[in-house]
N, C-alpha and C positions, 0 to 999 in steps of 0.2 A: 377157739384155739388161738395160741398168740406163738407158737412155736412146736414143730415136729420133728424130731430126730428118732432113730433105732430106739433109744433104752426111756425116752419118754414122752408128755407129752405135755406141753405148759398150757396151763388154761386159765383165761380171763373168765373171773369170776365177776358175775353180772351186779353194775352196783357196788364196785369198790375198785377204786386206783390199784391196777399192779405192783405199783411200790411198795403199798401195804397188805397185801392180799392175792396169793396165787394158788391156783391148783396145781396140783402134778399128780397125773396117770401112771403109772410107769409099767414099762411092757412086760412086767411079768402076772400082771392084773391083769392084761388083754389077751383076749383068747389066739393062741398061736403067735404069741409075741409082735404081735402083728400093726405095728405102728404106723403103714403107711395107710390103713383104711380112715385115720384122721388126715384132714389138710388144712393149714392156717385158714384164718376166718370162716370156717364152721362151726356148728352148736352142736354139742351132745348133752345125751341126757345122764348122769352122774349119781352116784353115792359118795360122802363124805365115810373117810372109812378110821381117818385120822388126823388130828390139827396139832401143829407144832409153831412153836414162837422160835425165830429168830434174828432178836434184836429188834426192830420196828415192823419186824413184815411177820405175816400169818401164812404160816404154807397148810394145805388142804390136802391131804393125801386124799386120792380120789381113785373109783374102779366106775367101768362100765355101768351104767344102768339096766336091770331087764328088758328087755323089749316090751313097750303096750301090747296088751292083749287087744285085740280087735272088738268092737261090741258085735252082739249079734239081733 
């Protein structure tokens, strides 16, 4: 995570400069709006749900991942 506010959440995409390449969460993808369960320099697990260009940079619409299922 490289930044957390209310309505989203910026994510450092692993393996490319944030200049050119960022994710964004946004709290209405999160269950219960609930942005403060992320905190800057954490990893979560993601779904790319949508990519958009603007200008030199890739923005990464992103939601929550499922949770791993446990093996048994």
């Amino acid at each position: 995570m490289l930044e957390v506010d209310e309505d989203a959440v910026a994510v450092k995409v692993k393996n490319f400069n944030p200049k050119r390449v960022i994710g964004v969460i946004r709290a209405e993808m999160i269950p219960d709006r609930n942005t403060a369960r992320y905190s800057a320099s954490n990893t979560a697990r993601v779904e790319v749900v949508a990519v958009q260009k603007k200008g030199d940079r890739t923005i990464l619409e992103l939601k929550p991942a499922p949770k791993k299922k446990a093996r048994s």
